[in-house]
C-alpha positions in Angstrom: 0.0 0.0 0.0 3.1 2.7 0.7 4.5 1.5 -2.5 1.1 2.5 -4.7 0.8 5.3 -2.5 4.8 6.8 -3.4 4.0 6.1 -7.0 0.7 8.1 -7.2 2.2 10.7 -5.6 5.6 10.5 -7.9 3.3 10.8 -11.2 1.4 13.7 -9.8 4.5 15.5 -9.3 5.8 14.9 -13.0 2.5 15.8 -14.8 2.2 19.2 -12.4 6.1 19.9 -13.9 5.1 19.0 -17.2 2.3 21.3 -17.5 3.1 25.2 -18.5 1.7 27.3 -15.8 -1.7 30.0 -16.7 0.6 32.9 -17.1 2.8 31.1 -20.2 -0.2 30.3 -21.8 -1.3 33.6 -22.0 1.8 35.0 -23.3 1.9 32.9 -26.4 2.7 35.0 -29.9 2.4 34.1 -33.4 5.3 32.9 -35.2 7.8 35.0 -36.4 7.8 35.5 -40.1 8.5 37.9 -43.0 5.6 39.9 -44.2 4.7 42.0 -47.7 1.8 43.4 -49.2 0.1 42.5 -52.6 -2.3 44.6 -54.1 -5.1 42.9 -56.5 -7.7 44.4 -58.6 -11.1 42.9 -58.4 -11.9 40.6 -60.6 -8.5 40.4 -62.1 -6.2 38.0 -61.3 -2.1 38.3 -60.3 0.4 35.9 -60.2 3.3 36.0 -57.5 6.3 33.9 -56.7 7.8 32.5 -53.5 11.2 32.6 -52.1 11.6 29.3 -51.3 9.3 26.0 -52.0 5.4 26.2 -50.2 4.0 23.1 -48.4 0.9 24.5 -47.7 -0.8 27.6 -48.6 -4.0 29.0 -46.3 -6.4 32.0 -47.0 -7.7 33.7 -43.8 -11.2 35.0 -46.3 -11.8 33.1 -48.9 -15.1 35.2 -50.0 -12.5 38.0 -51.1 -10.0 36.3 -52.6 -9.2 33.1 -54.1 -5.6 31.4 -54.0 -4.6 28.9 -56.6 -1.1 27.1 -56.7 0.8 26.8 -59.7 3.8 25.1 -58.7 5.5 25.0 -54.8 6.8 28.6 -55.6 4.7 30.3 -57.8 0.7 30.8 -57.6 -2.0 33.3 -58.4 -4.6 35.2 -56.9 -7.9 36.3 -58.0 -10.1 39.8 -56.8 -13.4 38.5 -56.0 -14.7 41.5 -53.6 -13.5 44.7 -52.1 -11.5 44.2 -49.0 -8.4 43.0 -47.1 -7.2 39.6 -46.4 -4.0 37.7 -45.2 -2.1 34.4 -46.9 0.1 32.0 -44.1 2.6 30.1 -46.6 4.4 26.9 -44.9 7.7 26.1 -45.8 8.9 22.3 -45.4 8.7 20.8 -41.5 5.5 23.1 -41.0 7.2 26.2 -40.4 5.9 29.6 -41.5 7.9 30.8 -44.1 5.8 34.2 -44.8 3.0 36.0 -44.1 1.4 38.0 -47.0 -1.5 40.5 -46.9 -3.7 40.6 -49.5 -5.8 43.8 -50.7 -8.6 43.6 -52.8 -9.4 46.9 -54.5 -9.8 48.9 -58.0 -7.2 48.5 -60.7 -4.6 51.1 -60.5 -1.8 49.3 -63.2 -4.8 49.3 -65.8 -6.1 53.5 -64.5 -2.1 54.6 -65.1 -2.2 53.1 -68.5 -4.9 55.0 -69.5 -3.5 58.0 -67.8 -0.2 57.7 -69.4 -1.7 57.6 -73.0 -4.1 60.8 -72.2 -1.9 62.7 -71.0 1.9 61.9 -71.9 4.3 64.4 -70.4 2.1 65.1 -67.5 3.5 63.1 -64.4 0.6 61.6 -62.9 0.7 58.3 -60.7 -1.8 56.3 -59.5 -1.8 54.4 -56.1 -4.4 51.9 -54.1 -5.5 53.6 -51.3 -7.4 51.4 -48.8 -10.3 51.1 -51.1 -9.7 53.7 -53.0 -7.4 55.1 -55.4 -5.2 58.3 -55.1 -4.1 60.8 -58.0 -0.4 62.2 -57.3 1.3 64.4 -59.4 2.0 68.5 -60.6 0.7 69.0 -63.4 0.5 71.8 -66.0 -3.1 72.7 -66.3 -6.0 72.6 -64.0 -7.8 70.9 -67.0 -5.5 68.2 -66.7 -6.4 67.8 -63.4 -10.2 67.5 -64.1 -9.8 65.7 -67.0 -7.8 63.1 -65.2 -10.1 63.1 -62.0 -12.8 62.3 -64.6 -11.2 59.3 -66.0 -10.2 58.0 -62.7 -14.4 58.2 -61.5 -14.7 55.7 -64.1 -12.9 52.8 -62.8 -13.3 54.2 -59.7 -17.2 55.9 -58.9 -17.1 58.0 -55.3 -13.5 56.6 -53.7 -11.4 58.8 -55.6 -8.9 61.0 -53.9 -6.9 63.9 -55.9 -3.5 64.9 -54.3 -2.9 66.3 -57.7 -0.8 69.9 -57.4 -0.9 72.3 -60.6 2.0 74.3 -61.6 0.1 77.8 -62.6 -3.1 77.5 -61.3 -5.2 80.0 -63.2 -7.9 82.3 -61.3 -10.4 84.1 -63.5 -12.1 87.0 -62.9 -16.0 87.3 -63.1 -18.0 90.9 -63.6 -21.3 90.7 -63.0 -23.9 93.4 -63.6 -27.3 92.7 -62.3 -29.9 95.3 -63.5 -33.2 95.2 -62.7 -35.5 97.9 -63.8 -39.3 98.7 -62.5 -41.6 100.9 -64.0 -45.3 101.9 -62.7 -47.9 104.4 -64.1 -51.3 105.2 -62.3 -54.3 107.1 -63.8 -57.1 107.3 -61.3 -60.2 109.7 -62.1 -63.7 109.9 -60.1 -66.8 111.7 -60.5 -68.6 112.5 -57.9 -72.0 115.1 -57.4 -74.8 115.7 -55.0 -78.3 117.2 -55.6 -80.4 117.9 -53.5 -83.1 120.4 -51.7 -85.3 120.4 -49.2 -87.4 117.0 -49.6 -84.3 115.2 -51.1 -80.8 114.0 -51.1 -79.3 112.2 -53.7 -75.3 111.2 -54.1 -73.4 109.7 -56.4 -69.9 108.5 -57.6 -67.0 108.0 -54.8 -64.0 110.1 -56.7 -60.8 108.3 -56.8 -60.9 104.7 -56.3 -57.0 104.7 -54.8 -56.3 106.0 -51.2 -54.1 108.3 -52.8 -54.6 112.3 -52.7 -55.5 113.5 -55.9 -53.4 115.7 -57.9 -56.4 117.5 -59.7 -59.9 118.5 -58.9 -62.5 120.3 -60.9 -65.4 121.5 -58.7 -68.6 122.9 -59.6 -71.7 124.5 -58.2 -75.3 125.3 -59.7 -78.6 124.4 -59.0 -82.5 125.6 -59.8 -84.8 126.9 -57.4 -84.2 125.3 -54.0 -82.4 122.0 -55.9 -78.9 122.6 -55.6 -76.3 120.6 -57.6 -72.6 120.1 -56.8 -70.6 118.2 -59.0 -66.4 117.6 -58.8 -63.9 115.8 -60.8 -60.9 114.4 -59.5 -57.6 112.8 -61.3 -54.9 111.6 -60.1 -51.7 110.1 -62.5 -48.6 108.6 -60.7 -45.3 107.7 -62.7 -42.5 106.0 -61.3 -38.7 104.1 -62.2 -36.8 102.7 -59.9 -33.0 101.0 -60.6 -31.5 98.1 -58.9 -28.1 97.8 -59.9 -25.5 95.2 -58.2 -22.0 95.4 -59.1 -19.7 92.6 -57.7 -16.7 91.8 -59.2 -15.7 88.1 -58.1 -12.1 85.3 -58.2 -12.0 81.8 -58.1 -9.8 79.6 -58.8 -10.3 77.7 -61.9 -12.8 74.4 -61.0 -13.8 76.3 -57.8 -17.3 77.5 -56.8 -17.6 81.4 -56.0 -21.2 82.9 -54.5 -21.8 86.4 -53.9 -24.8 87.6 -51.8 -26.3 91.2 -51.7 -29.5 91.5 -49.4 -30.4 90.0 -46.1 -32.4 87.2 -44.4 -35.8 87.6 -42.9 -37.3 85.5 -40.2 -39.5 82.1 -41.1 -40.7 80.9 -38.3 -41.1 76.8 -38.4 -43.7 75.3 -35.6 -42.2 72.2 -33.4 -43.7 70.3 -31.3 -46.0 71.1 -28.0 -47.1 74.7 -29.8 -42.9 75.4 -29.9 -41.8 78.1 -32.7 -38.4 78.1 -33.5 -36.8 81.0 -36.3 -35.0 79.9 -39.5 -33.5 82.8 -41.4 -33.9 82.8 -45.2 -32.2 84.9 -48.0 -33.5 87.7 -50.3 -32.0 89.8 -52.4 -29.4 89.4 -55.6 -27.4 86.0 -55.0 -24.8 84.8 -57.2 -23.2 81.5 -57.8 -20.3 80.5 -60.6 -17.9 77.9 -61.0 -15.2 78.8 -63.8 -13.4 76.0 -65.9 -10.3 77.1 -67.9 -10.0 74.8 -71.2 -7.2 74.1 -72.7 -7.5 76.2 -75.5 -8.2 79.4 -73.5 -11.7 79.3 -73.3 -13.6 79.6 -70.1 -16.7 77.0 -69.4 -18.9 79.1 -67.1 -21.5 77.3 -64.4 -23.9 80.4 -63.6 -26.9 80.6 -61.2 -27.9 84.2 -60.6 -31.3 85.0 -58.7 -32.8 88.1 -57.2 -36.1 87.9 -54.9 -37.7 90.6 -52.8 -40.3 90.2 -50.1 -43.6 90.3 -50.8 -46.1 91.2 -48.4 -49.4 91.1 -50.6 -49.1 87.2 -50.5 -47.9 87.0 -46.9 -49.6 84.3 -44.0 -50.0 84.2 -40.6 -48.3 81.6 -38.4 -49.4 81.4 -35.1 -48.7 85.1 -34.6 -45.8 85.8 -37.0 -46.5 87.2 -40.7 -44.3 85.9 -42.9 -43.8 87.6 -45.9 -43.9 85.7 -49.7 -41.0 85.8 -52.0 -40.9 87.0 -55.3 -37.7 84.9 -57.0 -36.3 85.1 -60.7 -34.0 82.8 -61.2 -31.4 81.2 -63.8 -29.1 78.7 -64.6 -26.5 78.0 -67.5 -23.2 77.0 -68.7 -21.9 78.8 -71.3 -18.3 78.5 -72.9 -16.8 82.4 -73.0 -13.4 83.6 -74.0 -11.2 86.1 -72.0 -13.3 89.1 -72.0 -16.5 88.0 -73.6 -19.6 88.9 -72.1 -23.2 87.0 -71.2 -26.4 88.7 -71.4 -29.2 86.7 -70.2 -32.0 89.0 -70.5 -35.6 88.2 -70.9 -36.4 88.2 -67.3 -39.5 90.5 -67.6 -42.8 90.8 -64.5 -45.4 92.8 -66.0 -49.1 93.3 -64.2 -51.8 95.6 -65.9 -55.4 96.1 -63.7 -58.5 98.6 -64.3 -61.1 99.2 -62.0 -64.7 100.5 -62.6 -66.6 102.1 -60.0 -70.1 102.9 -61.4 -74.1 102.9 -60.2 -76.3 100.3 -61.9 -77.9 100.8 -64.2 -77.1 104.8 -64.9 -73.5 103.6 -65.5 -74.3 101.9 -68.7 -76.0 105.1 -70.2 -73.9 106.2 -72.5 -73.2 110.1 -72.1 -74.6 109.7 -68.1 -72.6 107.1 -67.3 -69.5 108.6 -68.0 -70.2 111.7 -66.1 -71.2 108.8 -62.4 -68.0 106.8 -63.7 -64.9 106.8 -61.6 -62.2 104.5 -63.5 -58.7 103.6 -62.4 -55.9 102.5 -64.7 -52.2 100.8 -63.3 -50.0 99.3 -65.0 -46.1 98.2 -63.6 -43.3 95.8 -65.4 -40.1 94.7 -64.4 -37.2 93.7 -66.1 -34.0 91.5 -65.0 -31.0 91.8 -67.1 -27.9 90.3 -65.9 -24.3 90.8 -67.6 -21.2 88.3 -66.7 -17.9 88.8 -68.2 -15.6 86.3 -67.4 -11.8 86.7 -67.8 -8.2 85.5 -66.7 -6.4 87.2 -63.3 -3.8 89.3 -63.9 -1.6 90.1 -61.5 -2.7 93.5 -61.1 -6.0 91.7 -60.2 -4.3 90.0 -57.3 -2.7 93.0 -56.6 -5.9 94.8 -56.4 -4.7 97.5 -58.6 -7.3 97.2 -61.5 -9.9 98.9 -62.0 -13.3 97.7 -63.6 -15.1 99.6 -65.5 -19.0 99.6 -65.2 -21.2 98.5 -68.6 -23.8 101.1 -69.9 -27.1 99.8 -68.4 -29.8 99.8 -71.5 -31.7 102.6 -69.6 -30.5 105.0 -67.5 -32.4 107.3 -65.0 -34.4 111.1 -66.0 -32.1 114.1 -66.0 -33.8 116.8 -63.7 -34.9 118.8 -66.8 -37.0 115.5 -67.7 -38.1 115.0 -64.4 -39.4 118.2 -63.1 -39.7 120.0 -66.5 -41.3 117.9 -69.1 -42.5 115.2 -66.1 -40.3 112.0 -68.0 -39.6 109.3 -65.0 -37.3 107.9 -67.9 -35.4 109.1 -70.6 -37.8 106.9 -72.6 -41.2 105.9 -72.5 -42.6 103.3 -71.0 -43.9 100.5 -73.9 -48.1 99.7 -73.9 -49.3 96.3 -72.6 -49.0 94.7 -75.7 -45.4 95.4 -75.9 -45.7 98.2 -78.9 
């Protein structure tokens, strides 16, 4: 029994020596080996060679790539999806002779290929960027750099990134002239009388249908017996221009987007939740936006987007409290190709209202010499014209300096000298056309 009892014990002792204690264990690394990277388009395949003879090859994902052996030192792998991966390759005995990462991505070789033979002379290089590719390079042109940013979207749609640097990056300057014109002409004339005596009192017409004061009035007073009659003619005529003229003179860089704003922001209020307002601020006024494109053969590709909008408090609401005002917008867009110091008109942009009013009694109004003596008739007319002028050209260094100076374009009308205006009563130094446009 002490005999069994010494060897149990003895065999205890050797497995508790033969068995690594918790800490080792948890100190265990992987096994040392070299390590590269290999880049592989999707869908493509690449073959690679080894250093010395493989055993045994094993993929970590084989959903992104797929790993085919050749020979023990050569193989090939093929892109199946977007994404990153790692290859163990055994050497003889078991041992890990390297470890190569694999990235699955767009194809770069097959992008610089294309570059090269678009652009020859221009030192662009292409790169695999995590899933992306990256454009390097000084170029000579910013059309080179678009151009090439273009073709590199197509292999390559939303995970492209430029890093591209141009030598003489042109700037061009934009004028803009934003004329906006508004003309109005009232005529407002009332009749009005009274007769009467002592047994009756009879009235009729209302003078001028508009609030405003009347300029002229022709009074008169007669009668027969005890019937007295007063009758009085009013008229009223109302003329007016008014010129909006925005002058800015904007630089961006070739490609870039420029805006220019000339007005302010009203209130809008926006209800939340539990009877909560909250204020957003919105823009009126003359707004501007332009993105400038310098060709290779000197002309300029012009994105432009001006608008102009004023408040408008004939079509306002009420919001729990708040009036907010309507806007009146005009608004265009268009690309245009321009050389250095050509100019854009984009006219056309016209508002024109025209109301009457007749005030009249029943009946007597429709009599031919009578009515026209009960009659009070009003007459408005107003129009509106948007012309806007861009004139695109290349910085100079003056420009940059600040030193040049711009000279303004003669507007198509032009405001009443005060011989017109108080002398022969002209609100323009031209008259204003009919409704028909004669």
């Amino acid at each position: 029994m002490f005999r069994t009892i010494l060897g149990a014990l003895a065999c205890a002792c050797a497995l508790a020596a033969a068995a690594p204690p918790p800490a080792a264990a948890q100190t265990l690394a992987s096994e040392p080996a070299p390590r590269r990277t290999i880049y592989v388009p999707r869908d493509k395949s690449l073959s690679f060679r080894l250093g010395e003879p493989a055993s045994r090859i094993v993929i970590a994902q084989p959903e992104i790539a797929k790993v085919t052996a050749t020979s023990d030192r050569s193989f090939y792998v093929q892109g199946i999806d977007f994404g990153s991966t790692n290859l163990l390759v055994y050497g003889s005995g078991g041992r890990l002779a390297e470890v190569i990462d694999v990235r699955i991505g767009y194809d770069a070789e097959g992008l610089q290929q294309d570059l090269v033979a678009a652009f020859p002379g221009e030192p662009i290089r292409v790169r695999n960027l995590g899933e992306s590719l990256m454009l390097t390079g000084d170029v000579s042109s910013t059309g080179v750099e678009r151009r090439a940013e273009e073709i590199a979207r197509k292999y390559a749609p939303d995970s492209v990134v430029s890093r591209i640097t141009v030598r003489a990056a042109e700037q061009v300057v934009l004028e803009v002239r934003v004329i906006e014109a508004t003309r109005s002409a009232l005529h407002d004339a009332g009749f009005s009388g009274t007769v009467q005596n002592g047994s009756f009192h009879f009235s009729f017409g209302g003078g001028l249908i508009g609030a405003s004061p009347p300029t002229g009035v022709l009074t008169t007073t007669g009668g027969s017996g005890s019937t007295s009659i007063d009758l009085a003619l009013v008229a009223l005529e109302e003329k007016g221009l008014v010129h909006t003229l925005a002058r800015p003179n904007l630089v961006a860089i070739s490609g870039e987007k420029a805006t220019f704003h000339a007005g302010g922001e009203f209130p809008y209020p926006v209800p939340q939740q539990n009877n909560v307002v909250s204020l957003e601020f919105r823009k009126y006024g003359v707004e501007l936006t332009f993105t400038p494109v310098v060709e290779d053969n000197g002309m300029i590709r012009l994105d432009v987007e001006p608008s102009v909008s004023q408040l408008d408090f004939t079509n306002s609401l009420r919001v729990q409290g708040f009036t907010v005002p309507g806007l009146v917008i005009r608004r265009t867009k268009t690309v245009v190709e321009l050389r250095d110091g050509q100019s854009l008109a984009v006219g056309g942009l016209l508002q024109r209202d025209y109301a009457n009013s007749l005030r009249q009694i029943p009946g007597i109004g429709k009599i031919p010499i009578l009515g026209a003596l009960t009659r009070s008739a009003q007459w408005k007319r107003s129009e509106t014209e948007l012309v806007v002028l861009v004139t695109p050209r290349l910085a100079t260094a003056a420009d940059v300096n600040g030193g040049a100076e711009v000279k303004a374009k003669a507007l198509e009308d032009r405001e009443a000298s005060d011989r017109d205006l108080y002398l022969l009563g002209k609100s323009s130094h031209r008259p204003m056309s009919s409704p028909d446009g004669q």
